[in-house]
MITI-635649 format. One record per residue: z, x, y of N, C-alpha, C, CB in turn. Coordinates in steps of 0.02 Angstrom, whole numbers, padded with zeros to 5 digits, always signed. Atoms other than C-alpha are relative to their C-alpha. Glycine has a CB too. Layout:
residues N
ZXYZXYZXYZXY/...
//
This chain:
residues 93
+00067-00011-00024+00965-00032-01396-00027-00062+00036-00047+00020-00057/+00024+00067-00024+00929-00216-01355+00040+00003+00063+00014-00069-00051/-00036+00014-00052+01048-00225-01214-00013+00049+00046+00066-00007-00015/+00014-00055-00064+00983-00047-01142-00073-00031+00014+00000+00101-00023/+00061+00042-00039+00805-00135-01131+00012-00064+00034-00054-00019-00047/-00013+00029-00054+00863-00273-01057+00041+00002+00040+00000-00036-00004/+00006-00032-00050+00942-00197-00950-00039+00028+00077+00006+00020-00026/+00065-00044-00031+00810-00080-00899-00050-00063+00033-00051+00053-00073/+00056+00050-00046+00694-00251-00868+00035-00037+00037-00048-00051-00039/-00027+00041-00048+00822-00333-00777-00004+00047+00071+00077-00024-00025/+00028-00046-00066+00802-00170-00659-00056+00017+00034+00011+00048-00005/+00072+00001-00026+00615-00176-00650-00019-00063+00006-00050+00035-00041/-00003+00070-00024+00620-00354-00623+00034+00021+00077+00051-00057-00057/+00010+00013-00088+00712-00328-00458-00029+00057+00031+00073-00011+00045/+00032-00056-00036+00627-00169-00404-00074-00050+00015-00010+00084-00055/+00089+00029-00023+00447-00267-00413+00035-00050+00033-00072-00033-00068/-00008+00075-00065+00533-00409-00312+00004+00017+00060+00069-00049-00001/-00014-00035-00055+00599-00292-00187-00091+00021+00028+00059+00073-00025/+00068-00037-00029+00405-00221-00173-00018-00036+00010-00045+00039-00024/+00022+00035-00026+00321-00381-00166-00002-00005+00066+00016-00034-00021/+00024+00057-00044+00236-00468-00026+00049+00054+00067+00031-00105-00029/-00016-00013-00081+00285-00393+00178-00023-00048+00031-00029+00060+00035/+00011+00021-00051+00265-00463+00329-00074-00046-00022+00001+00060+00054/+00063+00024-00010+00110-00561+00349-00010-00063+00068-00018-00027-00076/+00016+00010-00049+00031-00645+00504-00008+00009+00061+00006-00017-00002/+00019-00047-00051-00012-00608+00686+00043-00030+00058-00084+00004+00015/-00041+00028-00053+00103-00601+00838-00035+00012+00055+00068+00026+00005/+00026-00015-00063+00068-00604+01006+00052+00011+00038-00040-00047+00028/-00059-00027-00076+00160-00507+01163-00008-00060+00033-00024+00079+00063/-00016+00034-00040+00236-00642+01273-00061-00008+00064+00064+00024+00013/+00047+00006-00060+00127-00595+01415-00090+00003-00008+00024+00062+00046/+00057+00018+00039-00026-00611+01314-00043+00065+00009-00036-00071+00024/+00039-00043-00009-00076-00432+01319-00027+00052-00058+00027+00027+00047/+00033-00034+00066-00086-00381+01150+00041-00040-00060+00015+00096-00005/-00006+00022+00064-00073-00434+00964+00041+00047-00059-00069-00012-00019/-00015-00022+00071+00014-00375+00789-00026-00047-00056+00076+00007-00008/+00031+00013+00081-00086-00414+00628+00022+00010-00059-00047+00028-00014/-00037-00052+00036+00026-00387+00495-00039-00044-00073+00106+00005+00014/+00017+00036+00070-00050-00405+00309+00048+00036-00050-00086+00010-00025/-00043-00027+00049+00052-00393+00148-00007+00058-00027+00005-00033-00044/+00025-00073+00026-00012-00228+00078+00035+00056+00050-00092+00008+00004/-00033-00051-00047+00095-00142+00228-00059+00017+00071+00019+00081-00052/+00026-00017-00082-00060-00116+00351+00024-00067+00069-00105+00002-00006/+00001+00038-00059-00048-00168+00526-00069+00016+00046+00068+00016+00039/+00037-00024-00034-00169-00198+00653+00012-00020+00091-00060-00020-00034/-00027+00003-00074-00111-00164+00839-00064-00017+00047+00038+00076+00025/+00033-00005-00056-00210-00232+00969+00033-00011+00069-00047-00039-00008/-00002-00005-00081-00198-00199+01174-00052+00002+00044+00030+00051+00019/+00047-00043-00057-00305-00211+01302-00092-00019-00030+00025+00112-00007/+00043-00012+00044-00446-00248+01172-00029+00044-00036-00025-00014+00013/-00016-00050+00040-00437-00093+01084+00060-00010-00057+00015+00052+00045/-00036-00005+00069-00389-00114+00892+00021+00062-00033-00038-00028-00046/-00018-00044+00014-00306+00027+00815+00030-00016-00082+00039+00021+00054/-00023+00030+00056-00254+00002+00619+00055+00057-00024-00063-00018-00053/-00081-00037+00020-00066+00069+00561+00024-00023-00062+00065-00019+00053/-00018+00027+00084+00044+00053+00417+00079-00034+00021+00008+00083-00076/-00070+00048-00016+00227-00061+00439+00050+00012-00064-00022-00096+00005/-00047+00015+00050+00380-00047+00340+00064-00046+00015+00020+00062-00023/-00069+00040-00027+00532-00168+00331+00061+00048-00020+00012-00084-00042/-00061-00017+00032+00704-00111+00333+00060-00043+00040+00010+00084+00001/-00051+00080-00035+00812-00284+00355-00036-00015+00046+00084+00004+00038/+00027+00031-00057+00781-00347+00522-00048+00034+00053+00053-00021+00032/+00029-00014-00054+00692-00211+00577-00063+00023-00043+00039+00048+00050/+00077-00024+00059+00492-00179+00549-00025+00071+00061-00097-00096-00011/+00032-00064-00032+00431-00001+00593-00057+00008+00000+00015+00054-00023/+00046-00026+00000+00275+00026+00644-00045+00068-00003+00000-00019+00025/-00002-00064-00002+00204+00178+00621-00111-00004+00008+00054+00043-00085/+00092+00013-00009-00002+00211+00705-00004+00079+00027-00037-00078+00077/+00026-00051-00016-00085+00355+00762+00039+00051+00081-00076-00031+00005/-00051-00015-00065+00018+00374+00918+00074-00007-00014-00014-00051+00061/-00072+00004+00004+00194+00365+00841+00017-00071-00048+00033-00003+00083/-00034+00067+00045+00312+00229+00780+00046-00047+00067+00071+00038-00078/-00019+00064-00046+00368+00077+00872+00060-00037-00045-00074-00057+00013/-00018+00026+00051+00521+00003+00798+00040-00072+00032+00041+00054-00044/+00007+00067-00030+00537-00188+00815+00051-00041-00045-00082-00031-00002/-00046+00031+00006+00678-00305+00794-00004-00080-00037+00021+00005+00062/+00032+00064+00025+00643-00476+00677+00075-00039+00036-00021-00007-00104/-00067+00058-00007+00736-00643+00749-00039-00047+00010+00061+00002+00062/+00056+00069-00005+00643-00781+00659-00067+00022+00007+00010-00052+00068/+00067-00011-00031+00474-00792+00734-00018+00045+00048-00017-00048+00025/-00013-00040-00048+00520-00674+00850-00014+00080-00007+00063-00015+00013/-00018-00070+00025+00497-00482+00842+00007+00032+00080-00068+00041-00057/+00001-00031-00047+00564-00386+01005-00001+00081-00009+00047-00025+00033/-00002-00058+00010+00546-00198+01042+00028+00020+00044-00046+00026-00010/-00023-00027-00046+00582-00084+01176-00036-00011+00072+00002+00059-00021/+00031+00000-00077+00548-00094+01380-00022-00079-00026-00076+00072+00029/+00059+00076-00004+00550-00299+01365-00032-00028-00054-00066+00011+00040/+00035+00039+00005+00417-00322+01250+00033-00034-00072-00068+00028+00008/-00007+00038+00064+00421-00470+01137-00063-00033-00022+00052-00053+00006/+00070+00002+00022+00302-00529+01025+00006-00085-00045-00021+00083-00059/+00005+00079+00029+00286-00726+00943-00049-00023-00055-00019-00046+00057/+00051+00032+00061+00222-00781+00773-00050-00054+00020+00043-00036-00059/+00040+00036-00002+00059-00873+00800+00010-00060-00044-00049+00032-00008/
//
């Protein structure tokens, strides 16, 4: 019995590690035409154009999916870096 509970907390030990903490801070598109806001709780907040729009982000490895009212955007991590599709890239502030 001792060895199936610890066990069991050695498996909910890495499940809450795995959930912890996402992304957090704000990138900017290269050509300075819009922003990503990313806070740990999974929201995002896309801005373009000056129109904010607020979404939700998930990681899976190197890549973070956006997902907003208009679809999902799915973006490539390298470093400070996050690129997407058509070009754009985006730069940790």
């Amino acid at each position: 019995m001792a060895d199936r509970s610890k066990t069991l907390g050695s498996l909910l030990a890495l499940l809450l590690a795995g959930c912890g903490g996402g992304m957090s801070g704000t990138y900017e598109e290269e050509n300075g035409l819009g922003t990503l806001e990313f806070q740990e709780d999974g929201t995002v907040y896309v801005s373009v154009l000056g129109v904010t729009v607020a979404g939700e982000y998930e990681l899976d490895g190197k890549r973070v999916i956006v997902a907003g009212p208009n679809g999902e955007q799915v973006l490539t991590r390298d470093g400070d870096r996050l690129e997407g599709g058509f070009g754009m890239r985006y730069v940790k502030r």
